[in-house]
C-alpha positions in Angstrom: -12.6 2.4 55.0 -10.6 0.7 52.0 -8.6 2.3 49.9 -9.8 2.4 46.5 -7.4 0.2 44.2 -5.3 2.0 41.2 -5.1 0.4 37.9 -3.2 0.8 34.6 -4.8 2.1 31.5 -4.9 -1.1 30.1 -5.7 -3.1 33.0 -9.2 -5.0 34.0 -7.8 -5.7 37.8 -5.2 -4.3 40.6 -2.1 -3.1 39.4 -0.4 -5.3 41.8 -2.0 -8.4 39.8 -0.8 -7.5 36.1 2.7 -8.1 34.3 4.8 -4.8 34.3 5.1 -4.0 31.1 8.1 -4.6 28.7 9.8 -3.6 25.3 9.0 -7.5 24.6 5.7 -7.9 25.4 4.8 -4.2 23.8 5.8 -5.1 21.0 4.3 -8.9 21.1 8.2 -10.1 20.2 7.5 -13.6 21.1 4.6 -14.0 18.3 7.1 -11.4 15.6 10.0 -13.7 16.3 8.3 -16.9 16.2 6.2 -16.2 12.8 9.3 -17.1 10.8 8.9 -20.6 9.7 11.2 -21.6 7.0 10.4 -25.2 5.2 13.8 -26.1 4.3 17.4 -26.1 6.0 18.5 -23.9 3.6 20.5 -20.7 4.9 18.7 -17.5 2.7 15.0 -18.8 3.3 14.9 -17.1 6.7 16.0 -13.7 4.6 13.7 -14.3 1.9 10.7 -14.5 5.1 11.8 -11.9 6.6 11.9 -9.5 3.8 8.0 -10.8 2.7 6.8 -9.9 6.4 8.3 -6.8 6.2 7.2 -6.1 3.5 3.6 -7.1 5.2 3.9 -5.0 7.7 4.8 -1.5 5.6 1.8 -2.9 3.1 0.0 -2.4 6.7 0.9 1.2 7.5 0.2 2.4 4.2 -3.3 1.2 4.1 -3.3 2.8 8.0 -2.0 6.3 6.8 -4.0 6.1 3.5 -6.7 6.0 5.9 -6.0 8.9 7.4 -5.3 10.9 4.3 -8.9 10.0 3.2 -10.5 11.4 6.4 -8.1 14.8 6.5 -8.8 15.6 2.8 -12.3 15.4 3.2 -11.8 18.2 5.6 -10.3 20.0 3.5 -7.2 19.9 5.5 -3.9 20.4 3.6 -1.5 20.8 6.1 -2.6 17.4 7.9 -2.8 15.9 3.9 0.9 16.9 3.1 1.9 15.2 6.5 0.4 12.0 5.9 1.9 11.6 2.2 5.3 12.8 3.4 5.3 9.3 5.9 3.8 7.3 2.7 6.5 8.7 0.8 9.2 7.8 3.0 7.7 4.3 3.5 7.8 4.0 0.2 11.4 4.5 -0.3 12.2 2.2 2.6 9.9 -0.4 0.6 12.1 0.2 -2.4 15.6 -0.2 -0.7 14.5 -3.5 0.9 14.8 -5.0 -2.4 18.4 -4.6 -2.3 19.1 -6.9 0.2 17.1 -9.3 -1.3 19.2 -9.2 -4.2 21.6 -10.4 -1.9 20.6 -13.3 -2.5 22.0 -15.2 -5.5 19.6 -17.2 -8.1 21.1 -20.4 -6.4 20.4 -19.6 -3.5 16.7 -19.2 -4.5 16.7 -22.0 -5.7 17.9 -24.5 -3.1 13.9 -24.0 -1.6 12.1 -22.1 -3.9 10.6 -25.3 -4.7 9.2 -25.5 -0.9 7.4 -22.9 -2.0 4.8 -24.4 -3.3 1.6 -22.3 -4.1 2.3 -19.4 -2.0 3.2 -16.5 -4.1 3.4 -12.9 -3.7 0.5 -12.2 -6.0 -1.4 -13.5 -3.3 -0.5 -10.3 -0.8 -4.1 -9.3 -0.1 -2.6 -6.4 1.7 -0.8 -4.8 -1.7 -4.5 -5.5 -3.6 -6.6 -3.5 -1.2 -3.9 -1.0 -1.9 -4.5 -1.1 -5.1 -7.7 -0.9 -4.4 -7.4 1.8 -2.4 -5.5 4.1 -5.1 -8.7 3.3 -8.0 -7.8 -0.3 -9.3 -11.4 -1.2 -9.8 -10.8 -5.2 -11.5 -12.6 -8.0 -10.2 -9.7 -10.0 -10.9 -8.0 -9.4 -7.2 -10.6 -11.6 -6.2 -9.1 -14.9 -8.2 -6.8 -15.9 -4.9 -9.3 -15.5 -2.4 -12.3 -17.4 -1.0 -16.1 -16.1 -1.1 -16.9 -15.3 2.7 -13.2 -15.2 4.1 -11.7 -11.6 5.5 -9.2 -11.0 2.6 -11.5 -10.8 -0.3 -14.0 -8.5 2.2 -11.3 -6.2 3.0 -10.5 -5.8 -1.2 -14.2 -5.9 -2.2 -14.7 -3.4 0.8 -11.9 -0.8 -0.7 -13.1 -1.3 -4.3 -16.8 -0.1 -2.9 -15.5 3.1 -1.4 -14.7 6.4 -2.9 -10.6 5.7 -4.0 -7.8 8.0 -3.0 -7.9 10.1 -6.2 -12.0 10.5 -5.6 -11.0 12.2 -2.0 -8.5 14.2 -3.5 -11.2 15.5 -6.2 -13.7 16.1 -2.8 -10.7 18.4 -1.6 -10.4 19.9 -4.7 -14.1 20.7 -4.2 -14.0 22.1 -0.7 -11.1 24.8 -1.6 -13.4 26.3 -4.5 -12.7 24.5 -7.6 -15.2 23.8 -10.4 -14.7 20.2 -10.0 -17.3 18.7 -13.0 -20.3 16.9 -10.9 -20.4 13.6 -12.5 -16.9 13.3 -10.9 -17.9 14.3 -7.5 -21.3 11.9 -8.1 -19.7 9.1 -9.7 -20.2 5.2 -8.9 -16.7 4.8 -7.0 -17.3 1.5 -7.7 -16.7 1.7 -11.1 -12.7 2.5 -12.3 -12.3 6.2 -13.4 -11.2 7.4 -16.6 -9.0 10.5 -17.7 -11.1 13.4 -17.9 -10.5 16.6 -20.4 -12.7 18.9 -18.0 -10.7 17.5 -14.8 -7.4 18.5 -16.3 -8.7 21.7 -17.0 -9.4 22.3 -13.5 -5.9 20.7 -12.8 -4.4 23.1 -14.7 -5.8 26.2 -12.4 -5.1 24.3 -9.7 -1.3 24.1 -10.8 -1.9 27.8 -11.7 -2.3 28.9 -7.8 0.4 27.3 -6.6 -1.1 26.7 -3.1 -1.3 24.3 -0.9 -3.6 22.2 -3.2 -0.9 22.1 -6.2 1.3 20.5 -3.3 -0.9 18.6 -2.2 -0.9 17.3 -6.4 2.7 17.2 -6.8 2.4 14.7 -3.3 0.6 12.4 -5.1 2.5 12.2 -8.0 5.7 11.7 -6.2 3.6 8.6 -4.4 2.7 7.5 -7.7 5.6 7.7 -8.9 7.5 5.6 -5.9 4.8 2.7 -6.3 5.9 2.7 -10.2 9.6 2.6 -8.8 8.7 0.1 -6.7 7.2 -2.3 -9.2 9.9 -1.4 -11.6 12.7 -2.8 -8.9 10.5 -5.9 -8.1 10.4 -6.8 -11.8 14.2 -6.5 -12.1 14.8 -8.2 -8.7 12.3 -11.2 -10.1 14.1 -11.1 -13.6 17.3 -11.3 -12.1 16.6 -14.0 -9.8 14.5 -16.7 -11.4 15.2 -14.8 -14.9 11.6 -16.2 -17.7 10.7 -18.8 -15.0 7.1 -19.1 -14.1 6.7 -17.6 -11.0 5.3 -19.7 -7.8 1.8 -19.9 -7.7 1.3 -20.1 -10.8 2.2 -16.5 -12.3 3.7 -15.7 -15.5 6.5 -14.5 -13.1 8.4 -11.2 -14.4 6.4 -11.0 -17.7 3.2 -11.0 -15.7 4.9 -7.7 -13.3 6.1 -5.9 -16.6 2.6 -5.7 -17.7 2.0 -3.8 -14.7 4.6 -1.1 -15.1 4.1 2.6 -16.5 -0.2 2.3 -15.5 -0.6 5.3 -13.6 -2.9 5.6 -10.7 -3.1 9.3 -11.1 -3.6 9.5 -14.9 -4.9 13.2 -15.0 -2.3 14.5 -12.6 0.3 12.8 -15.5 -1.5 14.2 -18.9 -1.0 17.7 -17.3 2.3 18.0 -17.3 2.8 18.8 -20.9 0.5 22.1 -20.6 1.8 23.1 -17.4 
């Protein structure tokens, strides 16, 4: 009689037959290492790749835990909720200290391959618009970089058709007893939402219990508030290194980002505050 063969987990064939595994080929290290392709000789292009596809990568998670925060609040589940936008949080402020080592790097030193360049630009982070996306931006404008039929724009156009963060956080509202109004709850989440009076009403009584719900509030404000940060450091960073310069691509550069500053995600959870 033969003795049956034992496999790994992962595994189609004898264990004998596959490649032990390592901390290099876990982590797929010989494609992370190898994606950095600078264009020019120049010393601080590999710093300015680095930083992008890090940047990538964190873009990445968020979307993964935002994921996650969807499916818990539509449980109802705080505990699980405040978990998930702790991480985001945290992620966030990682996101934000990156950009001081790319301030590092003098406006010189941009510039000795900025113009290698070409095209690419970081408006064209698909990742950071299905973010957006994500959190309620509802304009058809994200689309402008990306080709009909390719994954990029399906992934945005895909966000922009689902209910947003803020419309699971109303369905959690909803679940733990509060009069959330119904065309709220019933809404096209295709559509942007506006500011609602009867919403911050119920806001308000929700602030009033000071439960688990009013953290769960106060968590999304702090994570609005660290994506405002966030583009408030980028502008500064841009302004400081390429100064009223178009920016690559195309893009009205730093004037372009300051337009984007102080334009809440969250806008009820902000007009609150002055009654609370």
């Amino acid at each position: 009689m033969t003795a049956p063969q034992h496999t790994t987990p992962d595994s189609t064939g004898p264990a004998d037959t596959q490649a032990a595994l390592t901390y290099t080929s876990y982590l797929a290290l010989d494609e992370v290492l190898s994606a950095q392709r600078p264009r020019s000789d120049e010393h601080d292009e590999l710093l300015f790749i680095v930083i992008h596809q890090v940047y990538e990568l964190w873009f990445k998670q968020i979307l993964h835990e935002l994921a996650r925060l969807q499916a818990v609040l539509a449980k109802g589940d705080t505990a699980h909720a405040t978990r998930v936008l702790r991480r985001v949080l945290t992620i966030l402020k990682v996101i934000v200290a990156q950009i001081d080592v790319l301030e590092t790097m003098t406006p010189r030193q941009f510039t000795t391959f900025r113009a290698r360049l070409d095209a690419s630009s970081g408006f064209q982070s698909a990742q950071f618009r299905e973010l957006e996306a994500v959190l309620g931006r509802r304009d058809r404008r994200a689309f402008a970089h990306y080709p009909e039929g390719g994954d990029q724009r399906a992934a945005i156009a895909d966000a922009m058709a689902r209910p947003s963060l803020f419309d699971s956080f109303l369905a959690y509202l909803a679940i733990h007893g509060y009069q959330v109004p119904t065309d709220l709850l019933d809404r096209d989440v295709s559509e942007a939402s506006v500011p609602s009076p009867e919403l911050q009403q119920v806001l308000l009584a929700v602030y009033a219990d000071d439960s688990g719900p009013s953290t769960v509030a106060e968590y999304l404000v702090d994570l609005d508030e660290g994506l405002q940060e966030w583009r408030y450091r980028h502008v500064k960073m841009v302004e400081r290194t390429i100064g009223a310069k178009q920016g690559t691509g195309g893009s009205a550069g730093a004037a372009y980002l300051r337009g984007t500053l102080f334009d809440p995600a969250f806008p009820d959870l902000w007009a609150v505050r002055s009654e609370l």
